[in-house]
N, CA, C and O atoms as a Tripos MOL2 file, in Angstrom:
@<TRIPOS>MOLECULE
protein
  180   179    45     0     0
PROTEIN
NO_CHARGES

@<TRIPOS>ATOM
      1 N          98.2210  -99.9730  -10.8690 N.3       1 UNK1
      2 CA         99.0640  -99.1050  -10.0530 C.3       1 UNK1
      3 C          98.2250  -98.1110   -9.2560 C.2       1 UNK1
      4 O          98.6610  -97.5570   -8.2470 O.2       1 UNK1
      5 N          96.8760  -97.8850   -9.8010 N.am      2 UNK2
      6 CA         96.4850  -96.8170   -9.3870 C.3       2 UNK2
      7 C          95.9190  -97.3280   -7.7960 C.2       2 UNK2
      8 O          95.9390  -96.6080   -6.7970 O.2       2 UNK2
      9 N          95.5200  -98.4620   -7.8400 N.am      3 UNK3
     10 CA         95.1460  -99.1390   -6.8900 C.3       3 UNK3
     11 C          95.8020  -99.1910   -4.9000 C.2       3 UNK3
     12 O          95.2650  -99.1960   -3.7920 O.2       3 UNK3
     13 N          97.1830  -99.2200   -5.4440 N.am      4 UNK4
     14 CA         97.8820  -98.8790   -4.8240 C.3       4 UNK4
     15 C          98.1900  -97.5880   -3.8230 C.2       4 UNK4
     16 O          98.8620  -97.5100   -2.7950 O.2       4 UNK4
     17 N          97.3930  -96.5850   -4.5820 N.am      5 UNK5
     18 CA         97.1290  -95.2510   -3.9160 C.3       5 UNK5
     19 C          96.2750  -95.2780   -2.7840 C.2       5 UNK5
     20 O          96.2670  -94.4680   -1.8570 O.2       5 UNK5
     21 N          95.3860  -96.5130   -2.9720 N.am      6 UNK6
     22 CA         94.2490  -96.3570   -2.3190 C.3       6 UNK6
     23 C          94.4990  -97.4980   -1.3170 C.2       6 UNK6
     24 O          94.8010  -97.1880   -0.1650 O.2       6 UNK6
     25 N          94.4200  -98.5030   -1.5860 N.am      7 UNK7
     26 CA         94.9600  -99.8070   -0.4580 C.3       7 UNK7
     27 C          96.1870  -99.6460    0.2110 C.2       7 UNK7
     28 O          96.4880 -100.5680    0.9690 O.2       7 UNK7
     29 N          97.1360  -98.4990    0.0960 N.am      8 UNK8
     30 CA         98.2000  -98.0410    0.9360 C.3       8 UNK8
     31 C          97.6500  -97.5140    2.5090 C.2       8 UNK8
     32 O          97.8390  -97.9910    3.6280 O.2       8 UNK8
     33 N          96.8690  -96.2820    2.0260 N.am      9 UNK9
     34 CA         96.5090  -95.7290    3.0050 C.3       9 UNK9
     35 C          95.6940  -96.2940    3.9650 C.2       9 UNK9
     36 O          96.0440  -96.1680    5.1390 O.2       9 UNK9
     37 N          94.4740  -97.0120    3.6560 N.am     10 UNK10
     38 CA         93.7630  -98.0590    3.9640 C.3      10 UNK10
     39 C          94.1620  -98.8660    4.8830 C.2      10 UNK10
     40 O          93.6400  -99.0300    5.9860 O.2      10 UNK10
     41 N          95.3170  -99.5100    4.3480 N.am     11 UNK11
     42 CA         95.9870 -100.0460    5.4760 C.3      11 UNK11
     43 C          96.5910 -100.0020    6.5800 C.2      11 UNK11
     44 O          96.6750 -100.6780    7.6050 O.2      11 UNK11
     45 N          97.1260  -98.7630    6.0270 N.am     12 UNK12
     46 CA         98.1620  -97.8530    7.3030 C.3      12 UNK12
     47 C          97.0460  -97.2290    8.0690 C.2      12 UNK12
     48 O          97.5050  -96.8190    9.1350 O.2      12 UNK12
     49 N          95.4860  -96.9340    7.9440 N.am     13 UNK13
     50 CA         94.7390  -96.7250    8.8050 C.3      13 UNK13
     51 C          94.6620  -98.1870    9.8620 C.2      13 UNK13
     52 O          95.1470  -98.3450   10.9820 O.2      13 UNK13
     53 N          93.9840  -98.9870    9.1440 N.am     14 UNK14
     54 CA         93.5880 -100.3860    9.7930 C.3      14 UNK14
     55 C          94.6970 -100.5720   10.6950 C.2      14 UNK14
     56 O          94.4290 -100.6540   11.8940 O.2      14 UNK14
     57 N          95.9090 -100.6530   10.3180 N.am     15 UNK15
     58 CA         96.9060 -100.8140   11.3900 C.3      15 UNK15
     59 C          96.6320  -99.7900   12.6390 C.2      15 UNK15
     60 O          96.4750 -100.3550   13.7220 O.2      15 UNK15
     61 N          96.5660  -98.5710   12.6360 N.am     16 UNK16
     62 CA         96.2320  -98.2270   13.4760 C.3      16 UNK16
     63 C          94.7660  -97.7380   13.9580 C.2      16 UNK16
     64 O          94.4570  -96.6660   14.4780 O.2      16 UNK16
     65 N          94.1760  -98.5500   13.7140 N.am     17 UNK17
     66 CA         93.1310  -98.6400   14.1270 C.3      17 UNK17
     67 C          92.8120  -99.7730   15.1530 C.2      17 UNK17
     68 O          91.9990  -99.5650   16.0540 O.2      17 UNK17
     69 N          93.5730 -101.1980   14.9940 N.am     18 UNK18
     70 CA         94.2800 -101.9920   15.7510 C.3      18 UNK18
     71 C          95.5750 -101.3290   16.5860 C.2      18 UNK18
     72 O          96.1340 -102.4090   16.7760 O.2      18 UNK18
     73 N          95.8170 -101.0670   16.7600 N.am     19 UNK19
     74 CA         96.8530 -100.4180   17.8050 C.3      19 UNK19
     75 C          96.0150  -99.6570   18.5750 C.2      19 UNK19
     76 O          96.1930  -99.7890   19.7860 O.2      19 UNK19
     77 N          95.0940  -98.8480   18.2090 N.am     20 UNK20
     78 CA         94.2590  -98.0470   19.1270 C.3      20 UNK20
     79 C          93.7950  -99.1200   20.1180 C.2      20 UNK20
     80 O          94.1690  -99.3560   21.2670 O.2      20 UNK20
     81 N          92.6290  -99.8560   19.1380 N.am     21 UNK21
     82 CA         92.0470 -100.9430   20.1520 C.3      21 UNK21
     83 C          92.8460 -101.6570   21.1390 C.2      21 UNK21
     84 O          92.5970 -101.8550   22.3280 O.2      21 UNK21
     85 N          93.8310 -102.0030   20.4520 N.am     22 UNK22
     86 CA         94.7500 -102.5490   22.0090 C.3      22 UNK22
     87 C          95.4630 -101.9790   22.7750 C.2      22 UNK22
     88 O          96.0720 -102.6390   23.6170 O.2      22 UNK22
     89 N          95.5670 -100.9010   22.7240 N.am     23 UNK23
     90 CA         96.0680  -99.8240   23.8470 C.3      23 UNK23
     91 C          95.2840  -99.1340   24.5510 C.2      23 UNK23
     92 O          95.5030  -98.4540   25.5530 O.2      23 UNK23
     93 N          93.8790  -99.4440   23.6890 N.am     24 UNK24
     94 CA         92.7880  -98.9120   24.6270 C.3      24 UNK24
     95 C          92.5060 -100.2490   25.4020 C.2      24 UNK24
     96 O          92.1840 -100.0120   26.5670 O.2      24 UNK24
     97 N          92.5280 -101.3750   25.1410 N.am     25 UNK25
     98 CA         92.2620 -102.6320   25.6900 C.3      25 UNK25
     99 C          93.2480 -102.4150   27.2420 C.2      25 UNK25
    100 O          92.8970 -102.1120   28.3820 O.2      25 UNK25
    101 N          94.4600 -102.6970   26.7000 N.am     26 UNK26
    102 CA         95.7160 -102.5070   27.6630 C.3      26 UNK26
    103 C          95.2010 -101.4630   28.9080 C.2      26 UNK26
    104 O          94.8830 -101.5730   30.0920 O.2      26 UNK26
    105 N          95.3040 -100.5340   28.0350 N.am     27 UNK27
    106 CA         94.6590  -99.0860   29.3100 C.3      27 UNK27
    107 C          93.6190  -99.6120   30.3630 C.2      27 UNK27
    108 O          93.7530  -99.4190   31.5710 O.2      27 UNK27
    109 N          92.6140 -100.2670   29.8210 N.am     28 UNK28
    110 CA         91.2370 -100.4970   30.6420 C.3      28 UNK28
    111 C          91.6680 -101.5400   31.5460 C.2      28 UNK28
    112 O          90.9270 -101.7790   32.4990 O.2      28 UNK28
    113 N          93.1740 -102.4760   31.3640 N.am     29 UNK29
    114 CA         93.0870 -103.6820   32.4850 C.3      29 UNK29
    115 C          92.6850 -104.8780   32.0170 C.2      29 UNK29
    116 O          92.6810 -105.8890   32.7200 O.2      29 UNK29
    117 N          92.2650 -104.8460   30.6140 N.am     30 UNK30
    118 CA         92.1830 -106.3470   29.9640 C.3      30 UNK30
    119 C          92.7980 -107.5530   30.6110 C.2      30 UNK30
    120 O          92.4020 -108.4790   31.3180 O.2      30 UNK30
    121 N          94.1850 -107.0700   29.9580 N.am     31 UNK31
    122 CA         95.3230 -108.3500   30.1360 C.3      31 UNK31
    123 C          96.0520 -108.1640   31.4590 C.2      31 UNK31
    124 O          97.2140 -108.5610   31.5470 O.2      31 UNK31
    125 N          95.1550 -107.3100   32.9890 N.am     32 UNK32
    126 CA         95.8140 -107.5250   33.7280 C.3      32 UNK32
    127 C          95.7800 -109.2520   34.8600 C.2      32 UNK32
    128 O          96.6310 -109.5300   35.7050 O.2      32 UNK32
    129 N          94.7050 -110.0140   34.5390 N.am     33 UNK33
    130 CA         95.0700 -111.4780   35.5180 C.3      33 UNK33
    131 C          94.4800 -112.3890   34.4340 C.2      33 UNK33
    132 O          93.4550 -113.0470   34.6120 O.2      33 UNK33
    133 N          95.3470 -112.3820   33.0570 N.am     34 UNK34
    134 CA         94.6440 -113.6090   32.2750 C.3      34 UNK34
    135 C          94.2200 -115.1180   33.2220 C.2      34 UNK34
    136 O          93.1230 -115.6690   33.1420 O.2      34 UNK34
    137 N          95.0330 -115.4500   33.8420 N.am     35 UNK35
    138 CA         95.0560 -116.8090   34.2380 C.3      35 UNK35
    139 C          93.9030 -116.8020   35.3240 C.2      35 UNK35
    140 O          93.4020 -117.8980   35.5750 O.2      35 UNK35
    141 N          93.5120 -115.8870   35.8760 N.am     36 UNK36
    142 CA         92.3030 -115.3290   36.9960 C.3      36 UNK36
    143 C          90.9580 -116.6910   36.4040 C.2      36 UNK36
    144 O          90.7090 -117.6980   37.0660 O.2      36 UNK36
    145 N          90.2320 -116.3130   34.9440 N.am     37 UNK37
    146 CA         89.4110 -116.9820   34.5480 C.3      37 UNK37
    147 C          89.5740 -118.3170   34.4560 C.2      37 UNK37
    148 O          88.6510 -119.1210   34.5870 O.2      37 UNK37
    149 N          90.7670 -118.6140   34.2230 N.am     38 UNK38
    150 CA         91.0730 -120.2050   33.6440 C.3      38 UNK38
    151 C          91.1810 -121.0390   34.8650 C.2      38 UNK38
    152 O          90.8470 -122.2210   34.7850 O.2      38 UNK38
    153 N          91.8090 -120.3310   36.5050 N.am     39 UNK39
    154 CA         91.6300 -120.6610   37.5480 C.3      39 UNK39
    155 C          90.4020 -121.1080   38.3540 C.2      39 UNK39
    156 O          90.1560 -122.0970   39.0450 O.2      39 UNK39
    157 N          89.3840 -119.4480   37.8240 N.am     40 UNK40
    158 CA         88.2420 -119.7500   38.5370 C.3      40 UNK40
    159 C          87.3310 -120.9660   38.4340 C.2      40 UNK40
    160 O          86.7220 -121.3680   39.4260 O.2      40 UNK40
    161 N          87.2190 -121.6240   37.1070 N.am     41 UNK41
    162 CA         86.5940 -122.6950   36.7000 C.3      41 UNK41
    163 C          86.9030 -124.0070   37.5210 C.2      41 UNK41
    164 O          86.0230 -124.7060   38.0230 O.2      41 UNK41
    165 N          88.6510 -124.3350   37.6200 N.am     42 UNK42
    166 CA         88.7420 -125.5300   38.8250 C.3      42 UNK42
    167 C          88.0690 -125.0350   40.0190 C.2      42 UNK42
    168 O          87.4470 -125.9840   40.4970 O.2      42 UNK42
    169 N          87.9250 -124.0900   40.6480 N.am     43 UNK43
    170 CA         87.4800 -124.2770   42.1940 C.3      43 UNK43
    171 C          86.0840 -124.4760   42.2080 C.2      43 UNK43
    172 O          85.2480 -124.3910   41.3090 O.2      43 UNK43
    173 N          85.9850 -124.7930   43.5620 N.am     44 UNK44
    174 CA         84.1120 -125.0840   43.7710 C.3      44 UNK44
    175 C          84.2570 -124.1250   44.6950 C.2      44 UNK44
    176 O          85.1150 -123.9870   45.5670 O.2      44 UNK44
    177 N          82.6900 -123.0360   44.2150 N.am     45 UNK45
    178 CA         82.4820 -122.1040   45.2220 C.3      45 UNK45
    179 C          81.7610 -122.8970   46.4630 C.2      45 UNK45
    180 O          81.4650 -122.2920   47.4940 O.2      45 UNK45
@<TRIPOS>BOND
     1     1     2 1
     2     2     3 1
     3     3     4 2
     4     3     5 am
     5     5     6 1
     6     6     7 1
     7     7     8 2
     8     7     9 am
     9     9    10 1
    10    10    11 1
    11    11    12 2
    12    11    13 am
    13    13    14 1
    14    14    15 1
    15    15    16 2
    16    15    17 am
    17    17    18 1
    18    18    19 1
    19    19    20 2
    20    19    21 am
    21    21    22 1
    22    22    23 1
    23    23    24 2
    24    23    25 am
    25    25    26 1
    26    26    27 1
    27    27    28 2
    28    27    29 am
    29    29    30 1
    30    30    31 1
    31    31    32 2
    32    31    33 am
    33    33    34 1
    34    34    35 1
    35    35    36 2
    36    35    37 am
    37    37    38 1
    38    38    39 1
    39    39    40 2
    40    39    41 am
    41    41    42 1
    42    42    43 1
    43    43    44 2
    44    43    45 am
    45    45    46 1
    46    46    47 1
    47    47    48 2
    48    47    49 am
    49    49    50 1
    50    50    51 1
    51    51    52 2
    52    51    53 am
    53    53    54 1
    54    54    55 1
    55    55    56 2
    56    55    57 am
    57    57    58 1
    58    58    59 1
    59    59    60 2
    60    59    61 am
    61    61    62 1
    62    62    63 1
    63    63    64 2
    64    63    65 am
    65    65    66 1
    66    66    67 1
    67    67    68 2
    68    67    69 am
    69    69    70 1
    70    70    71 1
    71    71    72 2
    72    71    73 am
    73    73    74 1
    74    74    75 1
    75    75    76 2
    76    75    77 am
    77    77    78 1
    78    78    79 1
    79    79    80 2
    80    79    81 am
    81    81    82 1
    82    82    83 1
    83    83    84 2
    84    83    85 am
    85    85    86 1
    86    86    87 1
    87    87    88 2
    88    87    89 am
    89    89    90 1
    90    90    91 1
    91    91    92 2
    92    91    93 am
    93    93    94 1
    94    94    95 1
    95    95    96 2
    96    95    97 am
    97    97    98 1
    98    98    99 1
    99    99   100 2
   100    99   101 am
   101   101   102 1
   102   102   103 1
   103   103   104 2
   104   103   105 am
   105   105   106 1
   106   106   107 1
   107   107   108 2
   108   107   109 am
   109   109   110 1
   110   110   111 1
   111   111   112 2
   112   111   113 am
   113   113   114 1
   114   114   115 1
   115   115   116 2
   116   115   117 am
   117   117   118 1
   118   118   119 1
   119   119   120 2
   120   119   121 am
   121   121   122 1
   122   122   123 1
   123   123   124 2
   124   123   125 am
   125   125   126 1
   126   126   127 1
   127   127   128 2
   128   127   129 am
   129   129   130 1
   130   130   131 1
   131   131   132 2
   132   131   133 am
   133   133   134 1
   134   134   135 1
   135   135   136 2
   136   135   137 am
   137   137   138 1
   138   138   139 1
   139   139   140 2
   140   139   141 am
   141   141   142 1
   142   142   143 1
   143   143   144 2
   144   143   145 am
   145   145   146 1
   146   146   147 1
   147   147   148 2
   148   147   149 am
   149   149   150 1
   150   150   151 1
   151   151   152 2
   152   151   153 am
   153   153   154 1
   154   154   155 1
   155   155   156 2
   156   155   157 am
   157   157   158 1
   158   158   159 1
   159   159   160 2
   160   159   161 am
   161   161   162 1
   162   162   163 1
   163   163   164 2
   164   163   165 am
   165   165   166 1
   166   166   167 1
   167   167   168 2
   168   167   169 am
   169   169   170 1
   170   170   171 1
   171   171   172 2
   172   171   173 am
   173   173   174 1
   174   174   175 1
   175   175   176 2
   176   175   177 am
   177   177   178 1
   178   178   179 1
   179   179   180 2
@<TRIPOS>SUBSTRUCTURE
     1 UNK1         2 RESIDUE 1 A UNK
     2 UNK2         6 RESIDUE 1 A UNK
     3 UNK3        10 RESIDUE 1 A UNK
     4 UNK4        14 RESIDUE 1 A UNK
     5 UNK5        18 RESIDUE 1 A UNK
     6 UNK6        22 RESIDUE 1 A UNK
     7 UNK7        26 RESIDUE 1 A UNK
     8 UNK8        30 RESIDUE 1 A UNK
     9 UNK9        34 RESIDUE 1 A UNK
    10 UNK10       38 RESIDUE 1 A UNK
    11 UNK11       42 RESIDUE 1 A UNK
    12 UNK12       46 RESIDUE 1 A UNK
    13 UNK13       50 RESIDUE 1 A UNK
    14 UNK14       54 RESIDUE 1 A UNK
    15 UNK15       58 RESIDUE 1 A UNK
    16 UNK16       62 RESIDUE 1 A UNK
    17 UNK17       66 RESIDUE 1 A UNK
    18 UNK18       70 RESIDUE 1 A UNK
    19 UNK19       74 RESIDUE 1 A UNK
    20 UNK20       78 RESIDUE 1 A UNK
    21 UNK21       82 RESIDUE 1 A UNK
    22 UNK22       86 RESIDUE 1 A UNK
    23 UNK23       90 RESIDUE 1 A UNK
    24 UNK24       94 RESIDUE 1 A UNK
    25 UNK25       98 RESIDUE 1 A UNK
    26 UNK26      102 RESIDUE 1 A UNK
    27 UNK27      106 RESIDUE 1 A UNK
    28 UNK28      110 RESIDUE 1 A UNK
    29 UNK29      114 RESIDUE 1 A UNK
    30 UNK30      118 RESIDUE 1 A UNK
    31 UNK31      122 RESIDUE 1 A UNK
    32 UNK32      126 RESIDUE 1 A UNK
    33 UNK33      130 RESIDUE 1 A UNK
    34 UNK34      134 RESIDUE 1 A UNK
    35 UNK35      138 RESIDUE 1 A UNK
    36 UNK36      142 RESIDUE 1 A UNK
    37 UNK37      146 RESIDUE 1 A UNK
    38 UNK38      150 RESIDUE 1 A UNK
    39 UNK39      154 RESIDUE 1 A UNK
    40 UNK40      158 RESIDUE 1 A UNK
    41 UNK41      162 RESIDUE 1 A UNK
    42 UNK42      166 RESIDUE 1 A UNK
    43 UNK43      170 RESIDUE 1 A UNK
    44 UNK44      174 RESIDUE 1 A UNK
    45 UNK45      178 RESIDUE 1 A UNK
């Protein structure tokens, strides 16, 4: 049980510790033209 004290919080950090990262991701423009890369590969420069 005691265990529980400790892997609670732990987690509820990690979760947001992931939420940070992807809202900091989001913020910077990551996921603004996924399909951009997957495009560029068919064309010939």
């Amino acid at each position: 049980m005691d265990i529980l004290f400790l892997l609670i919080p732990f987690s509820v950090v990690l979760v947001l510790v992931i939420l940070a990262g992807l809202w900091w991701a989001v913020e910077r423009g990551q996921f603004d033209h996924v399909e951009g890369e997957a495009e560029r590969i068919l064309h010939n420069d």
